[in-house]
N, C-alpha and C positions, 0 to 999 in steps of 0.2 A: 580269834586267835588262829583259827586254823587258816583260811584267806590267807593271814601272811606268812604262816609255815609254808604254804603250795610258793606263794612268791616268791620268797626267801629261794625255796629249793631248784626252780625254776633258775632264777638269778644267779645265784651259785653255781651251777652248771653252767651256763653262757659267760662268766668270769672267769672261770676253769679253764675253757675253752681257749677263751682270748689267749688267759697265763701260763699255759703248759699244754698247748695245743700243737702241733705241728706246722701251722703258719706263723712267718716271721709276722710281728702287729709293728706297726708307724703309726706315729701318732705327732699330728703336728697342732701346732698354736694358733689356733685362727679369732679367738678374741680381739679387742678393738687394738691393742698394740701388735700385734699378728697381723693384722688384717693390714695394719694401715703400711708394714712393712714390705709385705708382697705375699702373704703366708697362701693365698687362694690361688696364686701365680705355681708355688711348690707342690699345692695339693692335687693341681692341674697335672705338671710336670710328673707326678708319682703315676696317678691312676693311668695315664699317657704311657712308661714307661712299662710298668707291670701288664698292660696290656698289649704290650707291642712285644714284650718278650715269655707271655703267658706263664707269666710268675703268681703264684696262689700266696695274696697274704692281707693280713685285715688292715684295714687304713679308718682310721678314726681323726677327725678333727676335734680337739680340745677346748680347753679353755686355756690360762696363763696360772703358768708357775708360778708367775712375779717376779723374776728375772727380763723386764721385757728388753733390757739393752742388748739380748740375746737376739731378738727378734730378728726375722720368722725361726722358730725354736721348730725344729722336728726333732725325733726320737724314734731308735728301732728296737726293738727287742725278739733276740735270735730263741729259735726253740732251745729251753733251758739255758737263756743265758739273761744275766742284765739287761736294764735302759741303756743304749749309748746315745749321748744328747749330743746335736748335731748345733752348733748355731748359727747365727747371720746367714740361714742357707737363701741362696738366690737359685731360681726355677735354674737356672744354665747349669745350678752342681748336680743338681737329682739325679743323672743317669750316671755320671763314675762316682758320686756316694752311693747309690745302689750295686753296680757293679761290683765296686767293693767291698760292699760288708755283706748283700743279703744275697750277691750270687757266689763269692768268694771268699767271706769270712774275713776279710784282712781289715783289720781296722783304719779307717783313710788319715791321711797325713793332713786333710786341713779339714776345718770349720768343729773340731774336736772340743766337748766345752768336759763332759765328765761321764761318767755311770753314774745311776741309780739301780741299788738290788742289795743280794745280800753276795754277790758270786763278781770280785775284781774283774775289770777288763783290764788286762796287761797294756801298762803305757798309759793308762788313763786313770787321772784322777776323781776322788769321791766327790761328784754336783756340792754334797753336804755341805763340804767345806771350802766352798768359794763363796765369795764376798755374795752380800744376799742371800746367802740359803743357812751358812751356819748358827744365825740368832735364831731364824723363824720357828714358830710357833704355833702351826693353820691349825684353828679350830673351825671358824666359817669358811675358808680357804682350802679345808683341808682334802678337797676332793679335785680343788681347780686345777688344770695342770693333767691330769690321771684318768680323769672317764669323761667318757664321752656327753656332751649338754645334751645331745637328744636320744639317750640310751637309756631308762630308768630303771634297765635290769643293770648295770653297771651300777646306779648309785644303789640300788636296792644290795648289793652283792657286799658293796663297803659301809654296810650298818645302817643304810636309810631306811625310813619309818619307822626301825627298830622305836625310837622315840615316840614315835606316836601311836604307836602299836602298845606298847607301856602305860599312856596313858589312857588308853580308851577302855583297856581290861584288868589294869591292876592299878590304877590311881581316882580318884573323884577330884571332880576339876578345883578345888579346893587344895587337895595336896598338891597340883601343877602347880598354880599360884604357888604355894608355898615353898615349892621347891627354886621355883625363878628365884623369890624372893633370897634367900637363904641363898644364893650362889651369889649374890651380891651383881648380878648385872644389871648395868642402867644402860641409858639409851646412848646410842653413838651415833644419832646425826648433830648432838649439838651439844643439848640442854645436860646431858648426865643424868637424868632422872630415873631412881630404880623403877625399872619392868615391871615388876612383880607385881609393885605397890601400882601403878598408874594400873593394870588390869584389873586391881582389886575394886578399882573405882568405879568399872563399868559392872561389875558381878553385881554389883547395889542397885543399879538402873532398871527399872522396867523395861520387860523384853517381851517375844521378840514382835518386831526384829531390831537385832542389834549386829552392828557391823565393826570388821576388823579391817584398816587400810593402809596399807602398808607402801611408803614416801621414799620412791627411785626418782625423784624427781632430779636430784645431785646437779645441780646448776653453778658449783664452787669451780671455778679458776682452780686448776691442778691437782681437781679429787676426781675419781673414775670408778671406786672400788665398789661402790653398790653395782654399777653397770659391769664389773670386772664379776661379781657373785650372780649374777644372773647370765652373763655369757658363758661362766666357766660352770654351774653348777646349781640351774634354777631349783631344780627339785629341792634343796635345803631351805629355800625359802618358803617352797608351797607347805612342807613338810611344817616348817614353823609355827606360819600362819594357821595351819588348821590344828595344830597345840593349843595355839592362845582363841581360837574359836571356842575350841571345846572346853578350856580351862573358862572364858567369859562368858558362855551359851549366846557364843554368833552362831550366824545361818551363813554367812554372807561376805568373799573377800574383792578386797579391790586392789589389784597393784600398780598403782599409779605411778604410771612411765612417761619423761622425758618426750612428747614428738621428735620423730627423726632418729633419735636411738636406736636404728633398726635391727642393731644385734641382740640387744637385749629383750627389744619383744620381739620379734620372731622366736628365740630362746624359750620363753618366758612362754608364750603362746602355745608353743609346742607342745612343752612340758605339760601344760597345763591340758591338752589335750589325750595326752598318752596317759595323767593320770587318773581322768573319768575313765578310760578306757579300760585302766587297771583297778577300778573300784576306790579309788584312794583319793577319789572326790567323788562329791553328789551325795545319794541318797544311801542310808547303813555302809561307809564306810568301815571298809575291811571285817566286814561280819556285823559292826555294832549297829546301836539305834540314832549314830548320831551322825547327823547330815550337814554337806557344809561344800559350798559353792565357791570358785574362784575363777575372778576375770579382770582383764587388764583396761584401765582405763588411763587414756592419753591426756596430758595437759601441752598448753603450747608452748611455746618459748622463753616463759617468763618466770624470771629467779625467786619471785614470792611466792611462786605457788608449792615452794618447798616449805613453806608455813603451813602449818594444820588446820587452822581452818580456811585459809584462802585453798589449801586440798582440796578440801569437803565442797567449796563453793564450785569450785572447778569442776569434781567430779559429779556435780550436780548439772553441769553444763553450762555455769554461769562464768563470767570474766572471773578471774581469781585475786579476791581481795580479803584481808582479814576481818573476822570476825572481833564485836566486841566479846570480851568475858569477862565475867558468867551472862550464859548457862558455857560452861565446858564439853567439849565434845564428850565425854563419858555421862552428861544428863542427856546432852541435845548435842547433836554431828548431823551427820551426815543427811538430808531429809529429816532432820527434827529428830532421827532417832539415835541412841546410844552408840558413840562409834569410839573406838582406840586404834589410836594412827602410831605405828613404830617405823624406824629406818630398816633400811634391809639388814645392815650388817646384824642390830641387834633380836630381829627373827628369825636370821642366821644361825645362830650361837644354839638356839631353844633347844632342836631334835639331841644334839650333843649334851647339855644341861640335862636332859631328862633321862637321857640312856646311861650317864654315865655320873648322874649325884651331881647336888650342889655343892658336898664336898672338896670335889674336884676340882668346879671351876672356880672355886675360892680360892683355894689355893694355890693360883698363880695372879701373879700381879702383886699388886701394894697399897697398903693403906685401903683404903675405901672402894678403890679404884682393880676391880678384879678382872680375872682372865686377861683379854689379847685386844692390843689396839691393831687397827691395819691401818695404814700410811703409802702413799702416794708419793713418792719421792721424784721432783723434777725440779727444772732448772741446771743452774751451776753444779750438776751433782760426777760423776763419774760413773756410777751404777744406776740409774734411774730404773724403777720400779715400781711395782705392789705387793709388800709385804707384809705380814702379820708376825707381829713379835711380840711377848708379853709387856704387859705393863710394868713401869719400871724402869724399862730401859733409861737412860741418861741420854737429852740430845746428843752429846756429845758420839756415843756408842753407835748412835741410827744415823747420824752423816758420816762416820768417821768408819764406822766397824761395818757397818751395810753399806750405805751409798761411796764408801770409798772415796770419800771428802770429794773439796773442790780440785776439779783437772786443773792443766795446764798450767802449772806453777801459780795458781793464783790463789790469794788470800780469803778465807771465808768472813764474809761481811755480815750478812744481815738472812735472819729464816722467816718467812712467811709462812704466818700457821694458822688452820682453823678455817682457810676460806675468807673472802674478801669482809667477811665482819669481824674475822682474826686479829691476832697480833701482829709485830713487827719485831722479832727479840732479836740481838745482837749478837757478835761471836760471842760474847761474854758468856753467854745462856747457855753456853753446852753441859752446862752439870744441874739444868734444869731436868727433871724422870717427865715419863711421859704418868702422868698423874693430874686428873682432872682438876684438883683442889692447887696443887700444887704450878699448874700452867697458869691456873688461872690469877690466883696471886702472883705472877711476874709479869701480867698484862698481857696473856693472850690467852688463846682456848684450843684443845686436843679438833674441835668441830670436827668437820667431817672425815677427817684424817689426812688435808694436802697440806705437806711440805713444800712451798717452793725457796728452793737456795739461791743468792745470791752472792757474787763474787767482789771482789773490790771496785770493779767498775759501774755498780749497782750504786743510783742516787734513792737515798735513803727517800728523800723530799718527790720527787720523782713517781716512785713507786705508789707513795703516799697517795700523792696526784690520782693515777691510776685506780687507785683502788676507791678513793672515793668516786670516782670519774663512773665508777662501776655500779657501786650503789644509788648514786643517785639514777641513774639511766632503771637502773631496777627498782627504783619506789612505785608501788604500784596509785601512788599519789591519794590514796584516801582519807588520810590523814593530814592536817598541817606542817605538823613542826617537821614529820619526815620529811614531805615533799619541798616544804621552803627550806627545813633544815639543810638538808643534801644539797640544796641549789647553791644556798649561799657558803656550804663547806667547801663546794667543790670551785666557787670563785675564788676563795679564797687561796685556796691551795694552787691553785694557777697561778692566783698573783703571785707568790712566795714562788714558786718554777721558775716565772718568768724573771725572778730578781726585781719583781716592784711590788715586792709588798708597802704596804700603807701601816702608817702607829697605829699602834691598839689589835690588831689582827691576829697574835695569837690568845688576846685573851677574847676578842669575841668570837674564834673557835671555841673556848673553851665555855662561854657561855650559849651557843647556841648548842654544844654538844651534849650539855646540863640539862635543857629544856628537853633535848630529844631524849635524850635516856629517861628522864620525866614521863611528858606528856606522850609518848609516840604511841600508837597502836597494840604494836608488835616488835617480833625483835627488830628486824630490819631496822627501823629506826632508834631502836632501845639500845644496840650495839654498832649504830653507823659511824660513833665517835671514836668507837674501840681501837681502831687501826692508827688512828690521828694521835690519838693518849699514846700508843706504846711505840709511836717513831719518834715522838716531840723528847719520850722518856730514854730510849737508847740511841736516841741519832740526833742529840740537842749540836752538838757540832756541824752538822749538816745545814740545821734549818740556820743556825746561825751565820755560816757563810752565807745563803742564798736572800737572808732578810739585811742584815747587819755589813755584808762583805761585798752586795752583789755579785755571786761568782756561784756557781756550781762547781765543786771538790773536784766532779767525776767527768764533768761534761755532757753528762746524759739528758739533762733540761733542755740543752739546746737544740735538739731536733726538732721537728713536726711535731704533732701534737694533736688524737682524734678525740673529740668533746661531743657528746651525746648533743643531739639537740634539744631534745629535752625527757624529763621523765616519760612512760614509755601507757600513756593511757588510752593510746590506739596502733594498731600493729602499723597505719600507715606513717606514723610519724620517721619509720628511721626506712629505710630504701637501701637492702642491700649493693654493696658496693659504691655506694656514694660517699668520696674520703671526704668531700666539703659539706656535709652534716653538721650544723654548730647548733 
């Protein structure tokens, strides 16, 4: 207890500092949609100019608000005064936006998005209430955007470890579980399944060692947010993870990252080294008896390895393919021994769950379905983003109220949701909530939280194409009905593009999609038909012009067209940059 009263105090003081310090603090966006905007270009251009006119102030790079159409997002904050968010700053504004606000106070006339604080900047409206910020609701989120990824006296200062510090001295990991349970969180990379309960499964297991491994693997077409909470704010992760350690008596974590992600682990890495440092890993954590190891292990580029136990084989060193079950990774994981694998978002949520009652997080959200979805919104959108808003919401409210519908006078068509084993819902859908039970009976899934919108000139059939195009290229072929299944869908679906489909073609999709969801492995294959069922279901107009009409509605068929060569059971099969791969 005392360990983290010294931190706490420590911490507090260097937040003080920042907040009511005599240096003006900048703080810019350097997460992946920052990054990829030019945000390193700006941070360049600041440290550049404060040095060139020997100006004393703190400059912090962040993570994302979730506003990223803002991007590259800076922000200043004058001694005693509010945030002023700056946006779409390009490196060439940095020297007269500095000029003007932090040598001369005058608020500048462009790249002006709002304040954040409790103290108006005249002329400027409240960030709150602009499209994208007024719904949200950051519980894992809640730090991205505000402190710095490699500062842990920042997160420590906004209530970090508080959770874990709770646990170690006034809870028995018994009440942890119990309290996950009781807040009604389940898991958010896919499946829904309550936390609490899947932990409780490994407490039964003979231990140790028994290991907790937590799945950044995020390989979905237009989801980014597990990689958005470890650029923006790894420490809530580590902080999680060694909750659900000591609530299952692990020794042992692994956070299995994406290769090539390099913001995320570097982040990740960091963190994880400043919190040995700070006693908040390794051995008697924060005063107590109980010990607990965290380290990042990399998978390659292959989309099943976002499967739990094709994880486990990966992080074993082996090609990542799935296991049969049983035994279950909570008997037998990782090296044969007892492991529980969660998404990130959902060991996100824990330090917050435990500091602040199940109560709590029960209480927002609906039906079964509690606390806060976070959503990836791209495409056809207006506001494209990452944002966390409770559950609940109506599609309608998260394109229409956040993402600010579809631009340029055009018609909202069709939402891709859940990731390429998703649905396909229609404009109709928008008075679908975002409610796991309730997605899922309209034929698709909340998965890993990507929205991609589509406009009127989106072929329904097309897309379809696409996204099987996707999966099959990601069967990791171990199975049959996958590996043939996928082959022959994704012929099929070519055929039906190309306007030559053959009789009988969508009912032997429909039967080979039967077998798959049957016999297949894993999900990959158990939900490869998923996307096929809910365009055949909202978009039977489409497939019927392109079978019955010969014609594409939209036109979009008729381009090029790049087709995996085959499923992907050795890395040299596909050769970067070669568009004639078939």
């Amino acid at each position: 207890m005392l360990v983290y009263d010294k931190l706490k105090t420590k911490a507090d003081e260097h937040w003080f500092n920042l907040t009511y310090g005599s240096k003006p603090w900048i703080r810019v966006g350097t997460a992946m949609c920052g990054s990829a905007s030019g945000s390193s270009k700006v941070v360049n251009a600041i440290q550049s100019y404060v040095a060139k006119h020997n100006i004393e102030v703190n400059v912090d790079e962040v993570g994302c608000l979730g506003i990223c159409y803002a991007e590259p997002l800076m922000d200043i904050m004058l001694p005693g005064e509010s945030r002023l968010f700056l946006q779409n700053v390009d490196a060439g504004d940095v020297p007269k936006l500095l000029e003007s606000y932090v040598l001369n106070n005058q608020v500048p006339k462009q790249n002006v998005l709002g304040y954040m604080g409790e103290k108006p900047i005249p002329g400027v409206p409240d960030i709150n209430i602009l499209p994208g910020m007024k719904f949200q609701q950051r519980i894992a989120l809640r730090n991205a955007g505000h402190i710095a990824p490699r500062d842990a006296y920042q997160y420590i200062a906004n209530g970090g470890y508080q959770g874990l510090n709770k646990s170690l001295f006034a809870m028995k990991p018994e009440d942890v579980i119990k309290e996950v349970i009781d807040s009604g969180l389940r898991g958010r990379g896919g499946a829904a399944f309550p936390t609490g309960v899947k932990w409780s499964f490994m407490v039964r297991s003979p231990g140790p060692p028994k290991f907790i491994l937590c799945n950044c693997e995020e390989g979905d077409p237009g989801a980014y947010n597990d990689k958005g909470i470890l650029e923006s704010d790894p420490y809530t992760l580590l902080e999680g993870m060694t909750i659900a350690g000591y609530a299952t008596g692990a020794t042992k974590g692994f956070v299995f990252i994406r290769h090539g992600h390099d913001g995320p682990i570097d982040r990740t890495e960091n963190a994880i080294r400043k919190a040995y440092s700070l006693g908040l890993l390794g051995k008697n954590i924060l005063g107590s008896d109980f010990d607990f190891d965290i380290e990042v292990a990399l998978t390659g580029e292959s989309y099943v390895s976002g499967e739990e136990t094709a994880l486990m084989d990966s992080v074993e060193g082996k090609r990542a393919m799935p296991r049969p079950r049983p035994p279950f990774p909570a008997a037998s994981g990782v090296w044969g021994k007892p492991s529980n694998i969660n998404n990130v978002k959902t060991l996100a949520y824990t330090p917050e769950i435990i500091s602040r009652g199940a109560e709590w997080f029960s209480s927002i959200g609906v039906n079964r379905s509690t606390g806060t979805a976070i959503l990836c919104l791209s495409g056809s959108i207006t506001y494209p983003g990452l944002y966390e808003v409770p559950m609940g919401l109506s599609l309608g409210e998260v394109i229409d109220g956040i993402g600010g519908g579809v631009p340029d006078g055009k018609n909202l068509k069709l939402l891709q949701t859940g990731g390429p084993l998703g649905g396909v819902l229609s404009a109709d859908s928008m008075s679908i909530h975002l409610d796991f039970e309730e997605m899922r009976e309209a034929g698709a899934i909340l998965g890993s939280g990507g929205i991609i919108v589509g406009n009127e000139d989106v072929c329904a059939v097309d897309l379809t194409r696409v996204l099987v195009a996707f999966c099959q290229f990601e069967s990791c072929g171990k199975c049959f009905p996958c590996r043939l299944g996928m082959e022959h869908l994704l012929e099929i679906t070519e055929r039906i593009a190309r306007c030559e489909s053959q009789p009988g073609d969508l009912e032997l999709m429909q039967s080979i999609g039967s077998t798959m969801e049957t016999a297949s492995l894993c999900g990959h294959g158990q939900l490869g038909f998923g996307p096929i069922r809910s365009a055949l279901t909202h978009f039977a107009d489409d497939f019927k012009a392109h079978i019955e009409e010969k014609r594409c509605p939209t036109g979009g068929c008729a381009g090029s067209r790049f087709v995996p060569k085959n499923t992907r059971p050795f890395a040299t099969d596909y050769v970067p940059g070669d568009q004639h791969a078939r």
